[in-house]
PyMOL commands that place a pseudoatom at each C-alpha (Angstrom):
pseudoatom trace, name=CA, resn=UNK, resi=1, chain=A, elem=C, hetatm=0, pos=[75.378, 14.377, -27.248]
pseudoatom trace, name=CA, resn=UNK, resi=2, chain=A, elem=C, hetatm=0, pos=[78.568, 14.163, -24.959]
pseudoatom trace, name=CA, resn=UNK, resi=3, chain=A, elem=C, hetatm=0, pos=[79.219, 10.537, -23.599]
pseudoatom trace, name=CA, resn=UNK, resi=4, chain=A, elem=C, hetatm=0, pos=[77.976, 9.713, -20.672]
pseudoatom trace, name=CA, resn=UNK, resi=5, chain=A, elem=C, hetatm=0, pos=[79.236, 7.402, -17.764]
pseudoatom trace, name=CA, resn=UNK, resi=6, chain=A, elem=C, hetatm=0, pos=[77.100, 4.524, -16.868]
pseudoatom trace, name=CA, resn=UNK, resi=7, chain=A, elem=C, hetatm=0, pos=[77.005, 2.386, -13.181]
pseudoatom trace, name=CA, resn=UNK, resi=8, chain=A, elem=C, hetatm=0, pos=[76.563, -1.234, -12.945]
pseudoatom trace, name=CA, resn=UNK, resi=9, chain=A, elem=C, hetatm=0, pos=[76.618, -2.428, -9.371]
pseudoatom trace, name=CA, resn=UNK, resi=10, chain=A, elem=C, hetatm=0, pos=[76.683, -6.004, -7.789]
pseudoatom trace, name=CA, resn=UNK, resi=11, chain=A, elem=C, hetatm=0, pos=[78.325, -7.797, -5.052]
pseudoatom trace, name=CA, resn=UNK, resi=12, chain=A, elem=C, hetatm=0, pos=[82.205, -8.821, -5.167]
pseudoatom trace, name=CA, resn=UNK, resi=13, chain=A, elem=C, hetatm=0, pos=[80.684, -12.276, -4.594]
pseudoatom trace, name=CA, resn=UNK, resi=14, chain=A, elem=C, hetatm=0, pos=[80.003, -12.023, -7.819]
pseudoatom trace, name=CA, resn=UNK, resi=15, chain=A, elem=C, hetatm=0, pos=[82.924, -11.223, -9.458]
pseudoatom trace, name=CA, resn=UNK, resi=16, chain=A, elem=C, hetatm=0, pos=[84.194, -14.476, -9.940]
pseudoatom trace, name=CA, resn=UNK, resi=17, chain=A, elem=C, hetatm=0, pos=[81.115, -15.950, -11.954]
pseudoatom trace, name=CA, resn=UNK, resi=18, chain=A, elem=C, hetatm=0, pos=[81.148, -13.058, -13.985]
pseudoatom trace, name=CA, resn=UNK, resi=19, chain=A, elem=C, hetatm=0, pos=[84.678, -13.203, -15.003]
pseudoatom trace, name=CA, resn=UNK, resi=20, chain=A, elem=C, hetatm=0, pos=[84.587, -16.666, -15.713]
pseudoatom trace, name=CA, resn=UNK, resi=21, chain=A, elem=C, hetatm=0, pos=[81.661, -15.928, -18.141]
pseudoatom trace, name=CA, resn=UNK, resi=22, chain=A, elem=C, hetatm=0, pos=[83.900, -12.538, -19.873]
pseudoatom trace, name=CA, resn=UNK, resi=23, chain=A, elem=C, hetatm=0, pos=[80.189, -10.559, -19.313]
pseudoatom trace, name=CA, resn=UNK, resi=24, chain=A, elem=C, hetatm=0, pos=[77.560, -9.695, -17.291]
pseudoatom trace, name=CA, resn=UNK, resi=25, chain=A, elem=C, hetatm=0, pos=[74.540, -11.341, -17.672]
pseudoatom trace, name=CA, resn=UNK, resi=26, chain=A, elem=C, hetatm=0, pos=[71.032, -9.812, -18.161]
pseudoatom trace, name=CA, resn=UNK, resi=27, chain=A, elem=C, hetatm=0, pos=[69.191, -11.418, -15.134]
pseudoatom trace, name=CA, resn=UNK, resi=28, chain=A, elem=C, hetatm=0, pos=[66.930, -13.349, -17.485]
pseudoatom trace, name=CA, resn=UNK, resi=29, chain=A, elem=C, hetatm=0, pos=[70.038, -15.101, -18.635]
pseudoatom trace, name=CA, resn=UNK, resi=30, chain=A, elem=C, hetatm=0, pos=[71.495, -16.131, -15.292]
pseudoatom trace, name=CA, resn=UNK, resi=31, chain=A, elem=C, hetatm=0, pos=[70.493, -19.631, -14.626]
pseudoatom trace, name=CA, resn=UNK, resi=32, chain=A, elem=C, hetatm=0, pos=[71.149, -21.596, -10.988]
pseudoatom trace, name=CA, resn=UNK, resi=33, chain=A, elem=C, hetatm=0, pos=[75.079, -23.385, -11.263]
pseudoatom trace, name=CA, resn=UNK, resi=34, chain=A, elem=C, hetatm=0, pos=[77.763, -22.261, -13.013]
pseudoatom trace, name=CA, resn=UNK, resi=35, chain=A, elem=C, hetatm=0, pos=[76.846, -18.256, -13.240]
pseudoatom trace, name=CA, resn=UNK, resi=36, chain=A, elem=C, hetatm=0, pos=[74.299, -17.771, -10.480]
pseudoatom trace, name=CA, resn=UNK, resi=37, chain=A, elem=C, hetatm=0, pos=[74.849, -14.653, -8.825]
pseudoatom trace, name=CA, resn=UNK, resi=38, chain=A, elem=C, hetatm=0, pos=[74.433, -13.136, -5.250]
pseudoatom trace, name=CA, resn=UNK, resi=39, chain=A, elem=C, hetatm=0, pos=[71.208, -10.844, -5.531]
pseudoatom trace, name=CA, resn=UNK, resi=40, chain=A, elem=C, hetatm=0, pos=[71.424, -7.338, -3.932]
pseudoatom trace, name=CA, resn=UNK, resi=41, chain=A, elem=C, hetatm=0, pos=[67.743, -5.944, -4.945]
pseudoatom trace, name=CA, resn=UNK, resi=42, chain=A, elem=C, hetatm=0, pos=[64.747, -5.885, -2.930]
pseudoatom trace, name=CA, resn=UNK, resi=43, chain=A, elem=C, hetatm=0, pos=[62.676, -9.234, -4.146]
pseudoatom trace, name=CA, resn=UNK, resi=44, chain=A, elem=C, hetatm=0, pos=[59.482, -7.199, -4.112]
pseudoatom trace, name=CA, resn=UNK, resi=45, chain=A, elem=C, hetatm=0, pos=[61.335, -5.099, -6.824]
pseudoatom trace, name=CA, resn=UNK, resi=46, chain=A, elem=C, hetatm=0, pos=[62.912, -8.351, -8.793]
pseudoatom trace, name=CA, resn=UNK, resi=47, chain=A, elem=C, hetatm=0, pos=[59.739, -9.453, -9.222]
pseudoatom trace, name=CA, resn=UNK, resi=48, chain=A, elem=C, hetatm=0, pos=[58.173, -6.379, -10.584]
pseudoatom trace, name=CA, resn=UNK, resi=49, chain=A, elem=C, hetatm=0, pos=[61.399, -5.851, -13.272]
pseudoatom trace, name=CA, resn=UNK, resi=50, chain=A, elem=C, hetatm=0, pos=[60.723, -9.623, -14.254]
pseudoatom trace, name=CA, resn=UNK, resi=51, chain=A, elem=C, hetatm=0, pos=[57.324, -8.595, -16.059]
pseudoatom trace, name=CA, resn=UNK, resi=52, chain=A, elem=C, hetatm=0, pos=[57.937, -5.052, -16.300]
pseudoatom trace, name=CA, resn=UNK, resi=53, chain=A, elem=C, hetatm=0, pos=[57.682, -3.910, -20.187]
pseudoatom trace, name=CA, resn=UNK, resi=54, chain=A, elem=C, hetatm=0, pos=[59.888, -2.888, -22.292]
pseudoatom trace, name=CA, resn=UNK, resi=55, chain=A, elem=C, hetatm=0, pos=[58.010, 0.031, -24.397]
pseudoatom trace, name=CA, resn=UNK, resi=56, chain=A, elem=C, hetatm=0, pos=[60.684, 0.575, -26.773]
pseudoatom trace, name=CA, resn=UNK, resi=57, chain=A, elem=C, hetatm=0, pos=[62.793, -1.443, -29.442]
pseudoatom trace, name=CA, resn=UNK, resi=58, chain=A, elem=C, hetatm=0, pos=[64.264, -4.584, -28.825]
pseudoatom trace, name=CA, resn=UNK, resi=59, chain=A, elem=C, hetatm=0, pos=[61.237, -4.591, -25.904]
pseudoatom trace, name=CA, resn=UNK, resi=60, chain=A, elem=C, hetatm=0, pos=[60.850, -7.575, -24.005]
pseudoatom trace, name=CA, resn=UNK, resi=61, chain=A, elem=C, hetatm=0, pos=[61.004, -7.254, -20.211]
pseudoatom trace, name=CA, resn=UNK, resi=62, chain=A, elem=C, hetatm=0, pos=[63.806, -5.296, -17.851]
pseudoatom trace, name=CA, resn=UNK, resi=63, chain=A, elem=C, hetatm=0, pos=[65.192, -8.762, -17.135]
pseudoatom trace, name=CA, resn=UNK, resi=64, chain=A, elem=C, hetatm=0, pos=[66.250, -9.011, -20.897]
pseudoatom trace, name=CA, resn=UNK, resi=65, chain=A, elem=C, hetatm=0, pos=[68.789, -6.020, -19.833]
pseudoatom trace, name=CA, resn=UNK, resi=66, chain=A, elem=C, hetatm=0, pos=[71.798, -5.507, -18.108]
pseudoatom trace, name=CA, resn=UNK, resi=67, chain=A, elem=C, hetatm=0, pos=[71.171, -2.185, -16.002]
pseudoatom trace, name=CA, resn=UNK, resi=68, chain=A, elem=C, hetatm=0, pos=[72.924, 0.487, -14.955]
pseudoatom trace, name=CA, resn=UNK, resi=69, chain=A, elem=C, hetatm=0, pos=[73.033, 4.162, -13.995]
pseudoatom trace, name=CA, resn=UNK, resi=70, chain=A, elem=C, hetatm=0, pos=[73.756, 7.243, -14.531]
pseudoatom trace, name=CA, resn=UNK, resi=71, chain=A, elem=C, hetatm=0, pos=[74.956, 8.444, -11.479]
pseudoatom trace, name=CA, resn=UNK, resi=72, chain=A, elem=C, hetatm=0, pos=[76.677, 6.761, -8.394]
pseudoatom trace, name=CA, resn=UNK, resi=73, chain=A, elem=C, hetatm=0, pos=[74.802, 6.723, -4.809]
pseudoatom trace, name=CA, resn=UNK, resi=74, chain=A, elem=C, hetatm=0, pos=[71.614, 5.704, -5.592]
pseudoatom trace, name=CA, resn=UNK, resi=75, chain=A, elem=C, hetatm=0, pos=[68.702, 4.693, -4.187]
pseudoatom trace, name=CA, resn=UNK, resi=76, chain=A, elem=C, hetatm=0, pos=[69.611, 1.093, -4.165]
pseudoatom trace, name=CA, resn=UNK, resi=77, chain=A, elem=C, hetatm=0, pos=[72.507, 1.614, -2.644]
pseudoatom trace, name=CA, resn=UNK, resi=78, chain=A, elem=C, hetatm=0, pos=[71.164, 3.532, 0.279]
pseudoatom trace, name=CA, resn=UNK, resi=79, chain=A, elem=C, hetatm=0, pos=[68.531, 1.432, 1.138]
pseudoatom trace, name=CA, resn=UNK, resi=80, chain=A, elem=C, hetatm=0, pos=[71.790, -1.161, 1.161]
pseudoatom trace, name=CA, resn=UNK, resi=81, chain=A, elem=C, hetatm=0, pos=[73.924, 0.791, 3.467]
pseudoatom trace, name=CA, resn=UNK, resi=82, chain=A, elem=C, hetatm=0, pos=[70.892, 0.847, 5.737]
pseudoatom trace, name=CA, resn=UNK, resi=83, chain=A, elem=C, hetatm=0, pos=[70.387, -3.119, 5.752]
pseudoatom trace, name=CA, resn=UNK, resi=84, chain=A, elem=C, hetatm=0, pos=[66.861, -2.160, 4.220]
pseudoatom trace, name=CA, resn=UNK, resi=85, chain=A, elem=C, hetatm=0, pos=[67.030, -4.989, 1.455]
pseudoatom trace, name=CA, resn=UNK, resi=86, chain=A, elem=C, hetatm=0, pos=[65.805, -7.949, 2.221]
pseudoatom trace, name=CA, resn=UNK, resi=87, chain=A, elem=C, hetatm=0, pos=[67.893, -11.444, 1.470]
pseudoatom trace, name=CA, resn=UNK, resi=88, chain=A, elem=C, hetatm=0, pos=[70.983, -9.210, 1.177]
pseudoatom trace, name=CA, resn=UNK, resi=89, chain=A, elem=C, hetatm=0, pos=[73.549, -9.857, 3.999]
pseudoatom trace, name=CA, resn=UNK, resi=90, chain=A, elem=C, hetatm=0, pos=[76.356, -7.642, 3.496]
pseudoatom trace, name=CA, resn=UNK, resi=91, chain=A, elem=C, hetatm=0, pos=[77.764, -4.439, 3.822]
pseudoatom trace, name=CA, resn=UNK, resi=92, chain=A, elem=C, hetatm=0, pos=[77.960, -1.435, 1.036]
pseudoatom trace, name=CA, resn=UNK, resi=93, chain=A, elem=C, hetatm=0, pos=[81.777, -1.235, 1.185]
pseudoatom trace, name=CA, resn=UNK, resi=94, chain=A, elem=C, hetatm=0, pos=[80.599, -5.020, -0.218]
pseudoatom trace, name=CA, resn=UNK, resi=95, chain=A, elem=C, hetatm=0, pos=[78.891, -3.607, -3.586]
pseudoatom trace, name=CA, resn=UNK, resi=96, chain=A, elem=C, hetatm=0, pos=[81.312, -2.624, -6.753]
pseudoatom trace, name=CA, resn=UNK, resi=97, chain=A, elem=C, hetatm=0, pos=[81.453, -0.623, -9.785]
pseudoatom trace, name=CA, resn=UNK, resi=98, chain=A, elem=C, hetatm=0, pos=[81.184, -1.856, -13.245]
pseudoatom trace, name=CA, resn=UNK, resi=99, chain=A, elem=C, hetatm=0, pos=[81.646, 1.434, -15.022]
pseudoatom trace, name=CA, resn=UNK, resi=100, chain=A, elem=C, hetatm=0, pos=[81.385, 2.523, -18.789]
pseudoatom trace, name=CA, resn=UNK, resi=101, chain=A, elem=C, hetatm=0, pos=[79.675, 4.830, -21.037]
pseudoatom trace, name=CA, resn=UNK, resi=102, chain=A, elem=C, hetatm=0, pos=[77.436, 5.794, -23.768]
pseudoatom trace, name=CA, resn=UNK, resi=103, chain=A, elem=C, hetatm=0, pos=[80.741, 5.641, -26.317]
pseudoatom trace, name=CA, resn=UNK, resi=104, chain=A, elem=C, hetatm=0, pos=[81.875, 2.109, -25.357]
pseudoatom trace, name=CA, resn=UNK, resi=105, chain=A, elem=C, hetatm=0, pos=[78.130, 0.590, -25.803]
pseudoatom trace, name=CA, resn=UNK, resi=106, chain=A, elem=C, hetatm=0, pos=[77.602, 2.104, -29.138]
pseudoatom trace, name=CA, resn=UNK, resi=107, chain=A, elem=C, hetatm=0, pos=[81.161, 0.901, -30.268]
pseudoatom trace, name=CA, resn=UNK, resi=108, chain=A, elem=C, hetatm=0, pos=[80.491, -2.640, -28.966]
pseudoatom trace, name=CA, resn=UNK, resi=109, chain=A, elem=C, hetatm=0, pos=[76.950, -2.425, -31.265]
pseudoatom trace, name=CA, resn=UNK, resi=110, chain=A, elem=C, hetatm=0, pos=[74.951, -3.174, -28.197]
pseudoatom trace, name=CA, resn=UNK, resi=111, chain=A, elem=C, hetatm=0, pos=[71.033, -2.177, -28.269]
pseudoatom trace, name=CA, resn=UNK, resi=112, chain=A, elem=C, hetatm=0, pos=[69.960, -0.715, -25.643]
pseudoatom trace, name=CA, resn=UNK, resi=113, chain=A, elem=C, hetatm=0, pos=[67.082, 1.650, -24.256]
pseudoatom trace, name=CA, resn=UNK, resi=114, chain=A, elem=C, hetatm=0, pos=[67.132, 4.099, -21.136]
pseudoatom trace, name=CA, resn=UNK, resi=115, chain=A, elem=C, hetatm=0, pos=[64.134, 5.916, -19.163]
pseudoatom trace, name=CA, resn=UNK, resi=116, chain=A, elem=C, hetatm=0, pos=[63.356, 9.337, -17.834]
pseudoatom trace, name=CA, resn=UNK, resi=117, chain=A, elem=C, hetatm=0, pos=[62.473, 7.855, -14.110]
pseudoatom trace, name=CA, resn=UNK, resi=118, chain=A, elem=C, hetatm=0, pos=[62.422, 4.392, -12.391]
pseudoatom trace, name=CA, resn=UNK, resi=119, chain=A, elem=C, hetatm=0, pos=[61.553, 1.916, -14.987]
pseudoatom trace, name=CA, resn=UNK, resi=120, chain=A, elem=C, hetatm=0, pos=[59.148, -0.214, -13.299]
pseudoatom trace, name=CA, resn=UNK, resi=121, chain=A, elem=C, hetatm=0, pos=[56.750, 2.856, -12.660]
pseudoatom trace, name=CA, resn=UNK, resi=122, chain=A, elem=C, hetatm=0, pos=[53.778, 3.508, -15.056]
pseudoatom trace, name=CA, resn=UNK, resi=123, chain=A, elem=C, hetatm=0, pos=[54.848, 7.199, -15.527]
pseudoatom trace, name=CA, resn=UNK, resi=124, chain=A, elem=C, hetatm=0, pos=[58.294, 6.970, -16.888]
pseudoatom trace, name=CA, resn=UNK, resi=125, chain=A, elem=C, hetatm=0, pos=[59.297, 7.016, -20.483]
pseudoatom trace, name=CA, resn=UNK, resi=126, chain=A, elem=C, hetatm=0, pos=[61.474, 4.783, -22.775]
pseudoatom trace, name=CA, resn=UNK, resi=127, chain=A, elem=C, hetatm=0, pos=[63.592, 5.720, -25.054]
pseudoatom trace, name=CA, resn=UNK, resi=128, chain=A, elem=C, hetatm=0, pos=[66.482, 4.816, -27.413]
pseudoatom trace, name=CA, resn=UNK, resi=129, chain=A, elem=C, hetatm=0, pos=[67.677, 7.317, -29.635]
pseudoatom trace, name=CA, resn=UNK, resi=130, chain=A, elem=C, hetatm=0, pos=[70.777, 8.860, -27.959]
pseudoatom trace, name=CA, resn=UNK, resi=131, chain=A, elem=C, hetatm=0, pos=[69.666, 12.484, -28.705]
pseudoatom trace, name=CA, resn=UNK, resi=132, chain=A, elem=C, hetatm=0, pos=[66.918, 12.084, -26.019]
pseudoatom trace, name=CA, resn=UNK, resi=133, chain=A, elem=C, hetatm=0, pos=[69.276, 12.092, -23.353]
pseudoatom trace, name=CA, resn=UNK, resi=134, chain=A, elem=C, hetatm=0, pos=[68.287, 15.674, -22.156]
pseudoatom trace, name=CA, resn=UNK, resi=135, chain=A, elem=C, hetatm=0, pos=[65.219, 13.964, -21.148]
pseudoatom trace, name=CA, resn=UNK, resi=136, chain=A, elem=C, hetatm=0, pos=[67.624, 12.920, -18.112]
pseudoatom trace, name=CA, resn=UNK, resi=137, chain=A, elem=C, hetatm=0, pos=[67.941, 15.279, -15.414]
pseudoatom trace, name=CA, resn=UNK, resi=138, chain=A, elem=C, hetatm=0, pos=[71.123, 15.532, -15.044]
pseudoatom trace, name=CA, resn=UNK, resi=139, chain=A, elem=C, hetatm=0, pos=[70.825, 18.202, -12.341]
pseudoatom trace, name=CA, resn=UNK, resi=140, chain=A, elem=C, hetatm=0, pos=[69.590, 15.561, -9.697]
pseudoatom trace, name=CA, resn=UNK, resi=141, chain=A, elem=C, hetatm=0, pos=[72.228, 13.148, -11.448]
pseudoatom trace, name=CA, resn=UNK, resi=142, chain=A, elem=C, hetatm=0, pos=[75.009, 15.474, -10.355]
pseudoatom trace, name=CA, resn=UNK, resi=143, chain=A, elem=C, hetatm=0, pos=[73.059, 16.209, -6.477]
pseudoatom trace, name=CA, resn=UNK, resi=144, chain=A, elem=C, hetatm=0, pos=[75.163, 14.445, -4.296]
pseudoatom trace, name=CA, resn=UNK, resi=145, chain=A, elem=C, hetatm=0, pos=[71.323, 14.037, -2.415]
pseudoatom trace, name=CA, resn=UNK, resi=146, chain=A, elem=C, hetatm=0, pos=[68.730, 13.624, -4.274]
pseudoatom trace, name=CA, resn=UNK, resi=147, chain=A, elem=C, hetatm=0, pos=[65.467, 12.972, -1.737]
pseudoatom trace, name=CA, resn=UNK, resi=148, chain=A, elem=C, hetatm=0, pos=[62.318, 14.260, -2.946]
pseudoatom trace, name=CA, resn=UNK, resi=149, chain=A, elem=C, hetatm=0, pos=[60.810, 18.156, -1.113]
pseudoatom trace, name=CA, resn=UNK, resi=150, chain=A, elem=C, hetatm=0, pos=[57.458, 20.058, -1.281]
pseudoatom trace, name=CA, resn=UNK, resi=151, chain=A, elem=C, hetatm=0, pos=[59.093, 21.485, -4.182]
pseudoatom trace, name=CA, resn=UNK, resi=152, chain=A, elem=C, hetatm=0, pos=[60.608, 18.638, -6.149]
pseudoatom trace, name=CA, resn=UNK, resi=153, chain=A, elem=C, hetatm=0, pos=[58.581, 15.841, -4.806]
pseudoatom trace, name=CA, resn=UNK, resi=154, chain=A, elem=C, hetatm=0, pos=[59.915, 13.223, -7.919]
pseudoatom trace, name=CA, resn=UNK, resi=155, chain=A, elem=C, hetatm=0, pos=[63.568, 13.881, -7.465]
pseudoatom trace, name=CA, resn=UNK, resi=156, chain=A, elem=C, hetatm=0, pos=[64.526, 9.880, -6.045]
pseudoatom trace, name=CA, resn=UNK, resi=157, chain=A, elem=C, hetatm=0, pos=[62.225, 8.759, -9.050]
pseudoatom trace, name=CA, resn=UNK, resi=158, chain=A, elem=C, hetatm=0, pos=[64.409, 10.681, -11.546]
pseudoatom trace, name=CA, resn=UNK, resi=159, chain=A, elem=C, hetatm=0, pos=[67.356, 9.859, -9.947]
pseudoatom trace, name=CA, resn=UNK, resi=160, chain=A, elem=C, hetatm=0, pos=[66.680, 6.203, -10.718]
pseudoatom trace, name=CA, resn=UNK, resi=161, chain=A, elem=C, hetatm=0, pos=[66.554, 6.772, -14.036]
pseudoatom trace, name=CA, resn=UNK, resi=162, chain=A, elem=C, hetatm=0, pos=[68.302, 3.318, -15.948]
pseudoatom trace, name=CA, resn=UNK, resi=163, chain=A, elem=C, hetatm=0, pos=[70.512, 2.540, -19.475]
pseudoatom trace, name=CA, resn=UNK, resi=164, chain=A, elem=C, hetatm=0, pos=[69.360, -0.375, -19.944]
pseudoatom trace, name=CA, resn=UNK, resi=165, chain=A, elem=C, hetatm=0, pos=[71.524, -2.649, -22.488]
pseudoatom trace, name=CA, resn=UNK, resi=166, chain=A, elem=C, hetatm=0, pos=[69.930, -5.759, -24.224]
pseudoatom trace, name=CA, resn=UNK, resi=167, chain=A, elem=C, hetatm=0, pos=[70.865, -9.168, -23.068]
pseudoatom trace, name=CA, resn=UNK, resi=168, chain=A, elem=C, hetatm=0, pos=[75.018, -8.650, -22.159]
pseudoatom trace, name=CA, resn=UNK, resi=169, chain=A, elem=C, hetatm=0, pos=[77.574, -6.665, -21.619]
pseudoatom trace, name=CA, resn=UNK, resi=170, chain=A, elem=C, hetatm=0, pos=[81.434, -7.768, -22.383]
pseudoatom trace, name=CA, resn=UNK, resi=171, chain=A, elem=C, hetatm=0, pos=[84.331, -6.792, -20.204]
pseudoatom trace, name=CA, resn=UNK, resi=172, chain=A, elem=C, hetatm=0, pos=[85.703, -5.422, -22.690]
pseudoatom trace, name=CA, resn=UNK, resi=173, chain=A, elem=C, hetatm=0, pos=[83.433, -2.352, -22.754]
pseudoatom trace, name=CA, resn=UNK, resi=174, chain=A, elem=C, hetatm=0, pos=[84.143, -1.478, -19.468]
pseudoatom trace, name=CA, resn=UNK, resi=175, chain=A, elem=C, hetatm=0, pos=[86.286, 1.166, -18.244]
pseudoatom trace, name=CA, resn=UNK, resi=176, chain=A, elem=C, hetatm=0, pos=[87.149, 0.032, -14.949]
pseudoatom trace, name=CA, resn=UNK, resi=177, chain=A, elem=C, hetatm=0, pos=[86.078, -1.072, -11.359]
pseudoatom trace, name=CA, resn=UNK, resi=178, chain=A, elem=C, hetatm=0, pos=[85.152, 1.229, -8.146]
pseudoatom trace, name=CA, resn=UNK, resi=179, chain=A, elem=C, hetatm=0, pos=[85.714, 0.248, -4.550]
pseudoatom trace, name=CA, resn=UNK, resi=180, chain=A, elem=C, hetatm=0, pos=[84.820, 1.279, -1.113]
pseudoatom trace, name=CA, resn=UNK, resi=181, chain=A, elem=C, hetatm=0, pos=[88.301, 1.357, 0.148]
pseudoatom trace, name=CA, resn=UNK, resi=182, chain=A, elem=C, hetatm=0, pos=[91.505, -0.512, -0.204]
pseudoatom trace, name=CA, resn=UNK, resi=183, chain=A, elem=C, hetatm=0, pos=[90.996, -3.907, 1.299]
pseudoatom trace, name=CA, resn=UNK, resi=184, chain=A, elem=C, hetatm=0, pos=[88.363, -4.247, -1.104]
pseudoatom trace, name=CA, resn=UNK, resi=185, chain=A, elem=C, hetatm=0, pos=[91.082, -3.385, -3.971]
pseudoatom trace, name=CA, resn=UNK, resi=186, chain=A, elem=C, hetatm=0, pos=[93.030, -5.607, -2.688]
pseudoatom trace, name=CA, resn=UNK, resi=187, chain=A, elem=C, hetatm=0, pos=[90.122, -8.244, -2.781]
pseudoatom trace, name=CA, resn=UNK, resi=188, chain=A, elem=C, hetatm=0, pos=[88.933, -7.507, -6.140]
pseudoatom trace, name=CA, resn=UNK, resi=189, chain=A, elem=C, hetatm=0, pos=[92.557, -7.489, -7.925]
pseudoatom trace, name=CA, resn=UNK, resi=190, chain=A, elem=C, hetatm=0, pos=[93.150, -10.696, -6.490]
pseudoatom trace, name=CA, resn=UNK, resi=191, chain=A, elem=C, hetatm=0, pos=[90.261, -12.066, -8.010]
pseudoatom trace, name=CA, resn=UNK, resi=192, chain=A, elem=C, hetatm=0, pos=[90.933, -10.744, -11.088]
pseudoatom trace, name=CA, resn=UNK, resi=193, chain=A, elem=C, hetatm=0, pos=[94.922, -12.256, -11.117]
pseudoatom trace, name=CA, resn=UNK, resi=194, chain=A, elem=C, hetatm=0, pos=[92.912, -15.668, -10.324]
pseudoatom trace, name=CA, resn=UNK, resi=195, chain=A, elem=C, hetatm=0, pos=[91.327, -15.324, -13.572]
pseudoatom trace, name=CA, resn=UNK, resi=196, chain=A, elem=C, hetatm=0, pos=[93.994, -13.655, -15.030]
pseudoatom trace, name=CA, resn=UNK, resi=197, chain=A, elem=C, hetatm=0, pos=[91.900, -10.533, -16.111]
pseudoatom trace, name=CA, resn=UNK, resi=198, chain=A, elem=C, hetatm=0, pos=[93.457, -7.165, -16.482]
pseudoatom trace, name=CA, resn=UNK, resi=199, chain=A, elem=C, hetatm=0, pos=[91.037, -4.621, -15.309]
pseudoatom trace, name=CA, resn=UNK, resi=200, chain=A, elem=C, hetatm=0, pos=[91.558, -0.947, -13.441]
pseudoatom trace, name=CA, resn=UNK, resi=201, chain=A, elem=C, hetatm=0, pos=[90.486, -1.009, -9.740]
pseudoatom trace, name=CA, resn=UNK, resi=202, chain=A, elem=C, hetatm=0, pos=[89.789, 2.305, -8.345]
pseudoatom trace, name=CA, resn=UNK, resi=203, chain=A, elem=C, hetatm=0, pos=[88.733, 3.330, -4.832]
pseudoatom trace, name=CA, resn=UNK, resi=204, chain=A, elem=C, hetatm=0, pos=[85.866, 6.087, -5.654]
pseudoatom trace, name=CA, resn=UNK, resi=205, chain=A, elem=C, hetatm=0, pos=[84.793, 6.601, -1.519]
pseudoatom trace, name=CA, resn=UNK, resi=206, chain=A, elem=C, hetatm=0, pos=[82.401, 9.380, -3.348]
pseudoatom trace, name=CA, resn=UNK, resi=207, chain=A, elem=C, hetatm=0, pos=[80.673, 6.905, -5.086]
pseudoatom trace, name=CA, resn=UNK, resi=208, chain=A, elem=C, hetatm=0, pos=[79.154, 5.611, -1.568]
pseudoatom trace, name=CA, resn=UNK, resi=209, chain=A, elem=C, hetatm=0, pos=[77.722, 7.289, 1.686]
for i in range(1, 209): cmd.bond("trace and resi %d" % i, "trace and resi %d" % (i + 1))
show_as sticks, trace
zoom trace
C-alpha cells in the first residue's frame, strides 16, 4: 500500500505547549499546567471519544490516541469556520496542520489503528493492518465536498474516517506545518525560533474553506 498523508489539527495556541513537550499528546495524557491545551472539539463529542472503544489492538479508548486524518477540510473544521463548536473562540485561519504519513509512523514504531467511518459511531470498523487501507474511501477523501445526498447518504461519516496513533506522536515524524495564510506563518515560525525548533511552515489555503 502507497503511503498515505495524515492531518492533525489544533489551535496555534497550542503550539507552544506542544513544542516544549517535543510531541503531541494523546488527550488522555494532557493534564491541567504545564501541557494543557486549547480544545477545538465539540464537548458533546470529547466526551463521547473519552469512553469510546477501541476494538482493535493496543484498544483502550480514542483518548489513548493522537488523531488525525486523512484528508484536509473536514467536518470539524467546517463546523469551526461556522462558529458551530461550542467553547471554541477563534477563527479557522486560527487551526494548523500537523502533517505526516503512513511511512513516518511505521518508521517511528508507533502502534496505531484507523477506522472505515467516524470512530465514535457503532457502525464503523477498526482496523490495524496497513493492507486494509482500501477499506478507506478515498474517493470522498479526495471530494473537495463531501456532504451526504439521496444517493450517498454516509459520505460526511466516511469522510471522518481517523489514523489513530497510540499514546504520542514526536516531532520528529512530522513532515511539516499548514497555515491559513501568511500572518499566520509568520506567527507560527516565530514560535518555533522561540523554541528553537526547525520545522517547514507552509500556507496550504486548500486545506481550508
Amino acid at each position: 500500500m502507497e503511503r498515505k498523508l495524515l492531518y492533525h489539527i489544533t489551535s496555534y495556541k497550542n503550539l507552544p505547549s506542544i513544542l516544549k513537550s517535543g510531541q503531541i499528546l494523546a488527550h488522555s495524557l494532557v493534564k491541567d499546567g504545564e501541557f494543557s491545551h486549547s480544545d477545538i472539539a465539540h464537548k458533546r463529542i470529547q466526551d463521547r471519544r473519552s469512553t469510546t472503544s477501541v476494538n482493535a489492538s493496543p484498544f483502550g479508548r480514542l483518548h489513548d490516541y493522537v488523531p488525525f486524518y486523512f484528508a484536509p477540510r473536514s467536518p470539524m473544521l467546517y463546523a469551526i469556520k461556522n462558529n458551530r463548536v461550542e467553547g471554541f473562540e477563534g477563527e479557522q485561519s486560527d487551526i494548523i496542520y500537523f502533517v505526516t504519513d503512513t511511512e513516518k509512523i511505521i518508521q517511528a514504531n508507533k502502534k496505531f489503528v484507523f477506522t472505515n467511518g467516524h470512530p465514535i459511531m457503532a457502525l464503523t470498523d477498526f482496523y490495524n493492518d496497513l493492507n486494509d487501507l482500501d477499506k478507506i474511501d478515498w474517493d470522498v477523501m479526495q471530494n473537495t465536498y463531501w456532504h451526504d445526498t439521496d444517493e450517498f447518504p454516509d459520505r460526511k461519516w466516511r469522510r471522518q474516517a481517523e489514523f489513530l496513533v497510540h499514546q504520542t506522536v514526536e516531532l520528529e515524524s512530522f513532515l511539516g506545518i499548514g497555515v491559513f495564510n501568511s500572518d499566520m506563518k509568520n506567527r507560527v515560525n516565530n514560535i518555533l525560533r522561540e523554541h528553537k525548533e526547525d520545522m517547514t511552515v507552509l500556507i496550504k489555503p486548500e486545506f481550508y474553506f
